[in-house]
Every structure is written in structure tokens, then in C-alpha cells.
PDB file with one MODEL, atoms N, CA, C and O in Angstrom:
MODEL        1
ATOM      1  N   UNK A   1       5.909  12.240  -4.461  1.00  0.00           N
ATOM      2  CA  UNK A   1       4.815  11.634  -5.181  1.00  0.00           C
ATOM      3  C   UNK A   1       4.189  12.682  -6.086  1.00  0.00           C
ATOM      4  O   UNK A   1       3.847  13.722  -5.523  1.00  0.00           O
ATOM      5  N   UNK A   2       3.950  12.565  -7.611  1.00  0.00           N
ATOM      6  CA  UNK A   2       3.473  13.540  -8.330  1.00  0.00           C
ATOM      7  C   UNK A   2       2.141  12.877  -8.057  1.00  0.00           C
ATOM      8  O   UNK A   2       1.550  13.703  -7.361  1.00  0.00           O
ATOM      9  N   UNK A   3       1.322  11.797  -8.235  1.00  0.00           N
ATOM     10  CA  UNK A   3      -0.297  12.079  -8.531  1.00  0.00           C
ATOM     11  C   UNK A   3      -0.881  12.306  -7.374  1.00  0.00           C
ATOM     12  O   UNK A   3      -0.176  12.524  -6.389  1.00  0.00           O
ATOM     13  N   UNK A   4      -1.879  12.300  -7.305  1.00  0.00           N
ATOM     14  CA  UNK A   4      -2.952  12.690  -6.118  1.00  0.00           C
ATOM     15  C   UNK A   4      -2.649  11.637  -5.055  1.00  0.00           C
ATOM     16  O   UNK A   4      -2.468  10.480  -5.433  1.00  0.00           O
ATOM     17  N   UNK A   5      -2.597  11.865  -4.077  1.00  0.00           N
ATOM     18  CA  UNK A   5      -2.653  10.650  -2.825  1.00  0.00           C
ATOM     19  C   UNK A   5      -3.456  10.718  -1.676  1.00  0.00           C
ATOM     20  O   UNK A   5      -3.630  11.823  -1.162  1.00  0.00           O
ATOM     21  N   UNK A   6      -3.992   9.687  -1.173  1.00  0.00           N
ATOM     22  CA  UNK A   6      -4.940   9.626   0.054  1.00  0.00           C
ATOM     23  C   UNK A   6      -4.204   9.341   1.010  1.00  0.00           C
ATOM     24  O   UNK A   6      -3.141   8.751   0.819  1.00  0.00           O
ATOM     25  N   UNK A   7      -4.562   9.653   2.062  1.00  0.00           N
ATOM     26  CA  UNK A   7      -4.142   9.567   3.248  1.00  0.00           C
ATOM     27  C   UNK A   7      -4.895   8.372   4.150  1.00  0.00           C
ATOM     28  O   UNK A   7      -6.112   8.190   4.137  1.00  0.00           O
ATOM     29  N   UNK A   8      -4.041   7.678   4.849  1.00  0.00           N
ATOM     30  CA  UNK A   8      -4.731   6.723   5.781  1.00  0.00           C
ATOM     31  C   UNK A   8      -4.011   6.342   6.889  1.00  0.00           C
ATOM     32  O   UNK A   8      -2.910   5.885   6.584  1.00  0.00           O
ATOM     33  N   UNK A   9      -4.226   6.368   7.977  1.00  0.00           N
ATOM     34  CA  UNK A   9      -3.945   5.984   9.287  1.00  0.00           C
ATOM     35  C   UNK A   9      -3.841   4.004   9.356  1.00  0.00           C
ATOM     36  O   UNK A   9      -4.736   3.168   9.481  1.00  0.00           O
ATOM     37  N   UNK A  10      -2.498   3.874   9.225  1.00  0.00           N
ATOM     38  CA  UNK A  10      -2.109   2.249   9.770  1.00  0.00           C
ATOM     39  C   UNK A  10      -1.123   2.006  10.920  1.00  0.00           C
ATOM     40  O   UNK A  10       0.046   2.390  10.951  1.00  0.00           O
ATOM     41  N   UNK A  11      -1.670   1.421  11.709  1.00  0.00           N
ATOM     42  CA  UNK A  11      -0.942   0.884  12.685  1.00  0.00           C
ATOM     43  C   UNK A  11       0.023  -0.257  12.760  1.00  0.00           C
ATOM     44  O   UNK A  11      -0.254  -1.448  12.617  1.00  0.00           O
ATOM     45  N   UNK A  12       1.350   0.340  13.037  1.00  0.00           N
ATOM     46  CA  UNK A  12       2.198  -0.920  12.495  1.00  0.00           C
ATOM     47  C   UNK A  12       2.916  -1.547  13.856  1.00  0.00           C
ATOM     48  O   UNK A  12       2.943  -0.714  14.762  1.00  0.00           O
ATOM     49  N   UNK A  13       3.548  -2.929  14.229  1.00  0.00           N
ATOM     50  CA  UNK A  13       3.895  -3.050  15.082  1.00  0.00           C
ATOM     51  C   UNK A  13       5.345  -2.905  15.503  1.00  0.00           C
ATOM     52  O   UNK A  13       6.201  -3.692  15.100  1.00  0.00           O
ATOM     53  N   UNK A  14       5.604  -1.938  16.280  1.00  0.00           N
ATOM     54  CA  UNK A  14       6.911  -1.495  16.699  1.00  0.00           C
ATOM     55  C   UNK A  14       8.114  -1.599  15.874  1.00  0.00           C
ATOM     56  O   UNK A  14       8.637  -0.665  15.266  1.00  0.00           O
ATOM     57  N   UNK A  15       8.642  -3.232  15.915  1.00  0.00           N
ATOM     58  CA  UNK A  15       9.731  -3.942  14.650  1.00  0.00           C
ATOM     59  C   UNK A  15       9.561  -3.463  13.604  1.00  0.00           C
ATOM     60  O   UNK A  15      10.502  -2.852  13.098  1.00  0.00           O
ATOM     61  N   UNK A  16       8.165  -3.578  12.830  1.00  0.00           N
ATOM     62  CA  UNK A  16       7.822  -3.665  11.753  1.00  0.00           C
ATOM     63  C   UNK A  16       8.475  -2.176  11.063  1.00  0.00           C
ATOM     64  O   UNK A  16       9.423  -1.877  10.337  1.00  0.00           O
ATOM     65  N   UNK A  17       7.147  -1.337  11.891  1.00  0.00           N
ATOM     66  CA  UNK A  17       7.702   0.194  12.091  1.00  0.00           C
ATOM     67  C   UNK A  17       9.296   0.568  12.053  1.00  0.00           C
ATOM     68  O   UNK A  17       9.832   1.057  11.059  1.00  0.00           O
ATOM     69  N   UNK A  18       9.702   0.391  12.779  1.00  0.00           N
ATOM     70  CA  UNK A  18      11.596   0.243  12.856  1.00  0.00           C
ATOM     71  C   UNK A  18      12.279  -0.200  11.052  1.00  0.00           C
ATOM     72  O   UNK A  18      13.138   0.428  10.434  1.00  0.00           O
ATOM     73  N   UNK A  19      11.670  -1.222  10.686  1.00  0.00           N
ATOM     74  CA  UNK A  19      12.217  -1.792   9.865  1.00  0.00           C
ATOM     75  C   UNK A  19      11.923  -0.733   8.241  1.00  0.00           C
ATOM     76  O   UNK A  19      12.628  -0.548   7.248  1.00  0.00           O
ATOM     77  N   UNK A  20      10.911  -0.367   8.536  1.00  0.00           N
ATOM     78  CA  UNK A  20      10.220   0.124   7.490  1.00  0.00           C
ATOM     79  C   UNK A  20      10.740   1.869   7.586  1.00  0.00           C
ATOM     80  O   UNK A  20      10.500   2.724   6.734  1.00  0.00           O
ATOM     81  N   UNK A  21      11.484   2.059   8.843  1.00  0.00           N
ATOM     82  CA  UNK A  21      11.848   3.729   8.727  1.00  0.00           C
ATOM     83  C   UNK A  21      13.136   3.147   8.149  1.00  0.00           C
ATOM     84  O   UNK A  21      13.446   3.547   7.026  1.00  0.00           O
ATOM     85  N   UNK A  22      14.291   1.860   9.023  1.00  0.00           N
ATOM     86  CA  UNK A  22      15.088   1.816   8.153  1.00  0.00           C
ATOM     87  C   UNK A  22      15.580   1.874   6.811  1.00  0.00           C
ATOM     88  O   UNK A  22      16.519   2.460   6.271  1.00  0.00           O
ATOM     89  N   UNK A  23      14.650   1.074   6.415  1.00  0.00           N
ATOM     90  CA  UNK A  23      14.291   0.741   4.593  1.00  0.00           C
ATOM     91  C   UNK A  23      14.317   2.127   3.998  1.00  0.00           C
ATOM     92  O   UNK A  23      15.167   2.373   3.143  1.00  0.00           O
ATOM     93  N   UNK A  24      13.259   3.267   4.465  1.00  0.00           N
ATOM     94  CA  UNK A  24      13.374   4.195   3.892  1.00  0.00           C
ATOM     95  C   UNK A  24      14.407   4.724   3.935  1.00  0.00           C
ATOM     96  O   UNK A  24      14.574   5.304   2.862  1.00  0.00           O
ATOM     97  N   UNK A  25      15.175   4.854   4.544  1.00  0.00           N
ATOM     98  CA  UNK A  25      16.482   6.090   4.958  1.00  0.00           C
ATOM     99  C   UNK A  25      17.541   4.949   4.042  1.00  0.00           C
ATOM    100  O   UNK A  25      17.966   5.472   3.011  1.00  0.00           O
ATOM    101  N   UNK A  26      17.764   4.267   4.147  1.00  0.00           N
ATOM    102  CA  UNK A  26      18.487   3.009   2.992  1.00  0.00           C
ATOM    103  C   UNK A  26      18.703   3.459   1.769  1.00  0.00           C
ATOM    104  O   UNK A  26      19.740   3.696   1.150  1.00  0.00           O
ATOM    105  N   UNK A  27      17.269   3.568   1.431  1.00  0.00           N
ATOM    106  CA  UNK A  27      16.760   4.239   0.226  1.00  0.00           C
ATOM    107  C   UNK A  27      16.503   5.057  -0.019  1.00  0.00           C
ATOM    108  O   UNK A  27      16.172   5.147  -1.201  1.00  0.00           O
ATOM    109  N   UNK A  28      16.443   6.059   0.647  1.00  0.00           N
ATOM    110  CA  UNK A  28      16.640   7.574   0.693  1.00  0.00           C
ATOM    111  C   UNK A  28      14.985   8.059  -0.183  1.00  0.00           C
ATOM    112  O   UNK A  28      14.902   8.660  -1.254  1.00  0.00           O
ATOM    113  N   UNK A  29      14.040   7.655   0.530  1.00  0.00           N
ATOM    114  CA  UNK A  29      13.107   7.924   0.130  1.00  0.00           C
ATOM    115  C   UNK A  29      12.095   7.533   1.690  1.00  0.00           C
ATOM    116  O   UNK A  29      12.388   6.948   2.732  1.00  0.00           O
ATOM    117  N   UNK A  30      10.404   8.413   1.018  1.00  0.00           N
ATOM    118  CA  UNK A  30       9.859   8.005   2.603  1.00  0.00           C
ATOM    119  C   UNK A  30       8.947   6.988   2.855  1.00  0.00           C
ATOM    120  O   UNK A  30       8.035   6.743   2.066  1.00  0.00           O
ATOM    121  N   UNK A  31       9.108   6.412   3.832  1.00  0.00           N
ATOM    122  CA  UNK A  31       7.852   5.317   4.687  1.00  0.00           C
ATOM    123  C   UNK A  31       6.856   4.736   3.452  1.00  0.00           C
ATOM    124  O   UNK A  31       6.727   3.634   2.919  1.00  0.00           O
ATOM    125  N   UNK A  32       6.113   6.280   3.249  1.00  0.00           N
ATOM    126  CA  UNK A  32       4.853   6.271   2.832  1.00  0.00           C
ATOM    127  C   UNK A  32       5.298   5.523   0.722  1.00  0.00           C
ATOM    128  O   UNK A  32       4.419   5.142  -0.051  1.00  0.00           O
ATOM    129  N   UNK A  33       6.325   5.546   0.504  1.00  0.00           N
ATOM    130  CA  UNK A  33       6.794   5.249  -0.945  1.00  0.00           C
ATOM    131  C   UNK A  33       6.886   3.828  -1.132  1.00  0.00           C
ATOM    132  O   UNK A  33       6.571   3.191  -2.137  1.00  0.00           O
ATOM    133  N   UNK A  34       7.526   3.253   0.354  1.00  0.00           N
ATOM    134  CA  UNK A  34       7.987   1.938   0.569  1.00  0.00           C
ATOM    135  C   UNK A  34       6.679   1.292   0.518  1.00  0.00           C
ATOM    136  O   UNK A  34       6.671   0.374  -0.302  1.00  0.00           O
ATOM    137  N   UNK A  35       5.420   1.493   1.207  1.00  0.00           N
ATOM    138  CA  UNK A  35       4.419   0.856   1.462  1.00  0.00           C
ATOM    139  C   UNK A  35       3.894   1.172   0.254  1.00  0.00           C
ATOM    140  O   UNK A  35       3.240   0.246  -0.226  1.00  0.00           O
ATOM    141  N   UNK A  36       3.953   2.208  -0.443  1.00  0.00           N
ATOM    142  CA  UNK A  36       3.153   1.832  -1.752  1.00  0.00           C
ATOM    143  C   UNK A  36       3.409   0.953  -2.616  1.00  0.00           C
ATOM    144  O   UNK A  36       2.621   0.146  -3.107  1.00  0.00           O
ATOM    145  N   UNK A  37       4.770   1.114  -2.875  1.00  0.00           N
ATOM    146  CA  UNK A  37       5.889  -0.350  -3.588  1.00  0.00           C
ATOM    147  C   UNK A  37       4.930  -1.211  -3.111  1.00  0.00           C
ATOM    148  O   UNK A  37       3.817  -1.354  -3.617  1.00  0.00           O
ATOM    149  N   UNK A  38       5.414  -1.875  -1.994  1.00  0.00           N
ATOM    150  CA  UNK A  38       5.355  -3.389  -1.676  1.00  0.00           C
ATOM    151  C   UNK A  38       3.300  -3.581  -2.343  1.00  0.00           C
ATOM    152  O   UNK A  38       2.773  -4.369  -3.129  1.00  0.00           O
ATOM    153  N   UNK A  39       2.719  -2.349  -1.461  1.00  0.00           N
ATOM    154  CA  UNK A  39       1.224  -2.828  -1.799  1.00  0.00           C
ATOM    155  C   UNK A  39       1.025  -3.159  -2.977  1.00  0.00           C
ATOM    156  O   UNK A  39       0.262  -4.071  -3.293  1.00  0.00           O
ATOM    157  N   UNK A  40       1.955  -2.176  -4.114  1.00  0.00           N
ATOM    158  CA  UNK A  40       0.974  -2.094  -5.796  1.00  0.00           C
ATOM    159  C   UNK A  40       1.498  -3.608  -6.017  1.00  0.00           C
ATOM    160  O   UNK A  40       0.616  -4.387  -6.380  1.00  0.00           O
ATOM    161  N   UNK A  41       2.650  -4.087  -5.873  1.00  0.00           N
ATOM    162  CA  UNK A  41       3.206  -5.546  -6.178  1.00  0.00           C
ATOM    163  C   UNK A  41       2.189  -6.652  -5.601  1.00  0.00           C
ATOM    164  O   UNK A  41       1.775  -7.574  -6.303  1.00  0.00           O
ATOM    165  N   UNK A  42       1.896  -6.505  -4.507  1.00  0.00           N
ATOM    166  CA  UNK A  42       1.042  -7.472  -3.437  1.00  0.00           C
ATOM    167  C   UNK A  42      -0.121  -7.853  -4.283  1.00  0.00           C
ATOM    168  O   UNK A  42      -0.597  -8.958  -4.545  1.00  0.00           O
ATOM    169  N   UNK A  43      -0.484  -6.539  -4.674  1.00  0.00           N
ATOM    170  CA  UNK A  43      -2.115  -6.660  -5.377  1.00  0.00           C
ATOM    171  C   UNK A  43      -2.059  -6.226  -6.894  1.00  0.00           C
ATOM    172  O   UNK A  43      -3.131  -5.755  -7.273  1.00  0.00           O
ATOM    173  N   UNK A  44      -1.482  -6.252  -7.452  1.00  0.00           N
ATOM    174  CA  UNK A  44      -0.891  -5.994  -8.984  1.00  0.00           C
ATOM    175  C   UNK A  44      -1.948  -6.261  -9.685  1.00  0.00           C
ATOM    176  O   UNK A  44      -2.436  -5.402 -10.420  1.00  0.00           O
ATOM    177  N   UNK A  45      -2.535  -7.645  -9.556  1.00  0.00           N
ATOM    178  CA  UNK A  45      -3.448  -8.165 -10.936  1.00  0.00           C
ATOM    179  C   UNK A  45      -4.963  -7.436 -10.387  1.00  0.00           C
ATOM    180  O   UNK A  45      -5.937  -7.312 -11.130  1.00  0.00           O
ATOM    181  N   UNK A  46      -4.933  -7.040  -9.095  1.00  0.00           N
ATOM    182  CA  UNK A  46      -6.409  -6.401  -8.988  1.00  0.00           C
ATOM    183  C   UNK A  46      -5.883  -4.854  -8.879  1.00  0.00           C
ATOM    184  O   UNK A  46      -6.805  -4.041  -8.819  1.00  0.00           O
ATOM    185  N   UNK A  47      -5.058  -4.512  -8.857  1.00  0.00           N
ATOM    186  CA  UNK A  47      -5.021  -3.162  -9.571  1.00  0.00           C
ATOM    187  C   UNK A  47      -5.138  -2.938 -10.708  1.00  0.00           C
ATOM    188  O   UNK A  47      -5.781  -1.974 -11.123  1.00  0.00           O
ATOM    189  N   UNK A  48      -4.482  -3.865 -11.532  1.00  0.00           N
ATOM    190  CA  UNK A  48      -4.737  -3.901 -13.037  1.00  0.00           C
ATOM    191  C   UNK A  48      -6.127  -3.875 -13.520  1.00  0.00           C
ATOM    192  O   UNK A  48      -6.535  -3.061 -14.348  1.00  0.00           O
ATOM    193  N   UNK A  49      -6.957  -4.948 -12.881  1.00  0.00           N
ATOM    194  CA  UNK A  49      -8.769  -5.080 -12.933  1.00  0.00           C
ATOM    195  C   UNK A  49      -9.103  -3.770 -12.355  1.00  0.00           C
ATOM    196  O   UNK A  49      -9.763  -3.171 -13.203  1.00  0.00           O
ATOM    197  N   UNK A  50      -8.979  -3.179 -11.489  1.00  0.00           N
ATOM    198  CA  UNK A  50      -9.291  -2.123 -11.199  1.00  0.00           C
ATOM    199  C   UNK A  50      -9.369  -0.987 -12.279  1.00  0.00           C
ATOM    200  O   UNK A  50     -10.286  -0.198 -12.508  1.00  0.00           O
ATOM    201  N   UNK A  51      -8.417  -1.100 -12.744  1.00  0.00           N
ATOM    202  CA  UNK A  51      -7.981   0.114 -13.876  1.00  0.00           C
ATOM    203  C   UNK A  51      -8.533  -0.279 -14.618  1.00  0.00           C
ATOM    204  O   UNK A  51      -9.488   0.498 -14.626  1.00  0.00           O
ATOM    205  N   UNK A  52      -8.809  -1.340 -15.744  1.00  0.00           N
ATOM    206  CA  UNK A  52      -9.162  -1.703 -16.480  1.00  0.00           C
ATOM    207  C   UNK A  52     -10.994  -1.462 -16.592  1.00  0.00           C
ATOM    208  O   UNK A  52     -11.719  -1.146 -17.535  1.00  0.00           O
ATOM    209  N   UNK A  53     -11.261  -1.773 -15.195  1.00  0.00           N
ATOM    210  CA  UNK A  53     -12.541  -1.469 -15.268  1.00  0.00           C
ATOM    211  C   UNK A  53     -13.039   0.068 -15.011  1.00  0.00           C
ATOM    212  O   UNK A  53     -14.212   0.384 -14.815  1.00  0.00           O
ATOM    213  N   UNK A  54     -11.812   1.054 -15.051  1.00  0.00           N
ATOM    214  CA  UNK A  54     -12.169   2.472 -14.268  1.00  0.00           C
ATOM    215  C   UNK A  54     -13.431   2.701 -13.058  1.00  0.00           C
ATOM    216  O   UNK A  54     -14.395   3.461 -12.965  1.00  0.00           O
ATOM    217  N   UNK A  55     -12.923   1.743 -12.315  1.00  0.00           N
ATOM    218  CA  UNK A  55     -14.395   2.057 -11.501  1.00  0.00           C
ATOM    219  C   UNK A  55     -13.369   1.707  -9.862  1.00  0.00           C
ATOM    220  O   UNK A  55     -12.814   0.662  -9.523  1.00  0.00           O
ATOM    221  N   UNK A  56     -13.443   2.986  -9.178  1.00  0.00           N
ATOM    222  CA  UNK A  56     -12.319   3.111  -8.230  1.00  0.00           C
ATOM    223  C   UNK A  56     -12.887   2.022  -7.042  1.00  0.00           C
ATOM    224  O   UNK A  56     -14.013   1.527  -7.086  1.00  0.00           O
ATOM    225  N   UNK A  57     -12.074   1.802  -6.176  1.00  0.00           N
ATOM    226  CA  UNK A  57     -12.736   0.844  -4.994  1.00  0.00           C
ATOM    227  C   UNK A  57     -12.915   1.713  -3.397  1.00  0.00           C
ATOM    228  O   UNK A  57     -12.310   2.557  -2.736  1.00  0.00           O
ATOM    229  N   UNK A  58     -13.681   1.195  -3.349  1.00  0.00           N
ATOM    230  CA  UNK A  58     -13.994   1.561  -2.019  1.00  0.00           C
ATOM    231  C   UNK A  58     -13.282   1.313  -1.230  1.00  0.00           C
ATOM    232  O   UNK A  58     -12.359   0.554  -1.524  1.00  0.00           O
ATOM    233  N   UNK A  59     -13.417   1.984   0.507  1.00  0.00           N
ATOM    234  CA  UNK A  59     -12.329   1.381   1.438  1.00  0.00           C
ATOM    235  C   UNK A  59     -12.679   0.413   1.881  1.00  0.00           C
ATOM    236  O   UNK A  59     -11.955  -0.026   2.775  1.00  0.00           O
ATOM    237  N   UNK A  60     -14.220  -0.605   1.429  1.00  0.00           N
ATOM    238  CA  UNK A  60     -14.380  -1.425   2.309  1.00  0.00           C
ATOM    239  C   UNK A  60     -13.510  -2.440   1.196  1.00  0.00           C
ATOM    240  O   UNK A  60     -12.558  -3.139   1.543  1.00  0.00           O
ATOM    241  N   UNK A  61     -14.134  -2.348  -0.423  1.00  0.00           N
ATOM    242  CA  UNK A  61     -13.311  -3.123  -1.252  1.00  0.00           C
ATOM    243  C   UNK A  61     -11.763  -3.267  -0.869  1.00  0.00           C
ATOM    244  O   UNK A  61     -11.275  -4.365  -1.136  1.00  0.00           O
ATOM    245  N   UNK A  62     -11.027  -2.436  -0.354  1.00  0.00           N
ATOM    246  CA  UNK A  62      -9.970  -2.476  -0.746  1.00  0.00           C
ATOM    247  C   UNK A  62      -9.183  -3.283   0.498  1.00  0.00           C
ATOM    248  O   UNK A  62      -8.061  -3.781   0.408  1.00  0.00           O
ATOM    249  N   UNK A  63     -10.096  -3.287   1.745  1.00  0.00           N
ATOM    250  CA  UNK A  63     -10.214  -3.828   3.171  1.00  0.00           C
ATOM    251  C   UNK A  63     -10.162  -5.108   2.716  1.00  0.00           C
ATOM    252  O   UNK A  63      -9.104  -5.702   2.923  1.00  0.00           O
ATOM    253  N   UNK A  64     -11.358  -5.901   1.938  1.00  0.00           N
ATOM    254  CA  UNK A  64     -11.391  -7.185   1.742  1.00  0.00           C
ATOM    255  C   UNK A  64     -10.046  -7.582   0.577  1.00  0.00           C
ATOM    256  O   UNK A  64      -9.359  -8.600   0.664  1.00  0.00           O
ATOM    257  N   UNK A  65      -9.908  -6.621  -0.378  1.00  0.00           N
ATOM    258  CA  UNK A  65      -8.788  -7.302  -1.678  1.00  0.00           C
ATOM    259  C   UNK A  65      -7.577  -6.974  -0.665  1.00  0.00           C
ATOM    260  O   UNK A  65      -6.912  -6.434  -1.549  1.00  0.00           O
ATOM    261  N   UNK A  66      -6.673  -6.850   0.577  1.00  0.00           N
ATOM    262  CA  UNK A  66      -6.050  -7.196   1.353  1.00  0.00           C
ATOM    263  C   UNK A  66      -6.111  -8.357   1.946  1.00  0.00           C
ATOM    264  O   UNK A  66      -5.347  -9.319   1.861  1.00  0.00           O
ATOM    265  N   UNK A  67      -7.397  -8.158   2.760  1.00  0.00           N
ATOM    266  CA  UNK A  67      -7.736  -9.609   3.072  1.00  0.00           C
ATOM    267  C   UNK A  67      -7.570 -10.942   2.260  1.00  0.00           C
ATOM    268  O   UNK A  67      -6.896 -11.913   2.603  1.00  0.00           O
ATOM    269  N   UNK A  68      -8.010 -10.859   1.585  1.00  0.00           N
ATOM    270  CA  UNK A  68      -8.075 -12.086   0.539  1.00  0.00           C
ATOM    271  C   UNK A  68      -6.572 -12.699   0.035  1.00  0.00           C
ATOM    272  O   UNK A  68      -6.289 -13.878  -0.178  1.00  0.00           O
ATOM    273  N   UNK A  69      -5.579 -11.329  -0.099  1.00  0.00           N
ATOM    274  CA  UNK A  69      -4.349 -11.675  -0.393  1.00  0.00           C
ATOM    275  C   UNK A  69      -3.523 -11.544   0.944  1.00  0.00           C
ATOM    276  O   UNK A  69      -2.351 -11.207   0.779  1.00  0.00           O
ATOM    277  N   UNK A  70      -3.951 -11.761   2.275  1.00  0.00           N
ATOM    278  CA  UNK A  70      -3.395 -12.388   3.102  1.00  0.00           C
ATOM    279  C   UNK A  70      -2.462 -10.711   3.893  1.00  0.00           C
ATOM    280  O   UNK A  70      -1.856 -10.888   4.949  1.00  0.00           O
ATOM    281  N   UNK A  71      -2.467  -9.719   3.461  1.00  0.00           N
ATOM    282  CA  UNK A  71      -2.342  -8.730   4.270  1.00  0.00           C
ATOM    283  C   UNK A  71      -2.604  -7.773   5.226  1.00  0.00           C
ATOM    284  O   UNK A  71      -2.189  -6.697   5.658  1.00  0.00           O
ATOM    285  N   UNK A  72      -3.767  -8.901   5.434  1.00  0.00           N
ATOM    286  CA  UNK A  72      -4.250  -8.288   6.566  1.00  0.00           C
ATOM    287  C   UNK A  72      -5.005  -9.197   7.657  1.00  0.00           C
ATOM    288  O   UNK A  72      -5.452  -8.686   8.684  1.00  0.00           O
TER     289      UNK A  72
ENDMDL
END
């Protein structure tokens, strides 16, 4: 990853976990790349608003714009 990245603690369930080390090694890249993929796609048009408005989100914002799109 070249830009800056945060760190966050998620708990995944066992399978899930399994599936998601597979994926990486598949792809020859890590965990943490795969979950960014899938997230920026998940939430695309409010990342886009995000950017657009330069005004970063909070973790509670970003808690609920999951929620709302059903990932959590």
C-alpha cells in the first residue's frame, strides 16, 4: 500500500477468515488489500461524496455508512 493507512481491529468469523486468507494467497496479495477492494466497491458513491466534500469521516460515520449498506 503506498498512501497512508489506518489500522483497525475486525473480527471475522472463522470461514469467513479462512476464505479471505485463501483469496489472498490466490492473489498473491494481503488480507488487508482484499478488504479494502471489496469495501471501496461496497461504498463507492459515499466515498466519492466523501471526497468530494473533503471532509474525512469519523469512525462513528463510517460505523453507520456500513450499516446502512448492509455490512454490518
Amino acid at each position: 500500500m503506498t498512501q497512508l493507512t489506518r489500522r483497525a481491529t475486525v473480527y471475522f468469523e472463522p470461514a469467513l477468515h479462512r476464505a479471505l486468507r485463501h483469496q489472498a494467497a490466490a492473489h498473491h496479495c494481503s488480507v488487508s488489500e482484499i478488504i479494502n477492494a471489496a469495501l471501496s466497491e461496497a461504498i463507492k458513491p459515499d466515498i466519492n461524496n466523501a471526497e468530494a466534500d473533503d471532509v474525512p469521516l469519523s469512525d462513528h460515520s463510517l460505523f453507520e455508512l456500513l450499516k446502512k449498506h448492509g455490512a454490518l
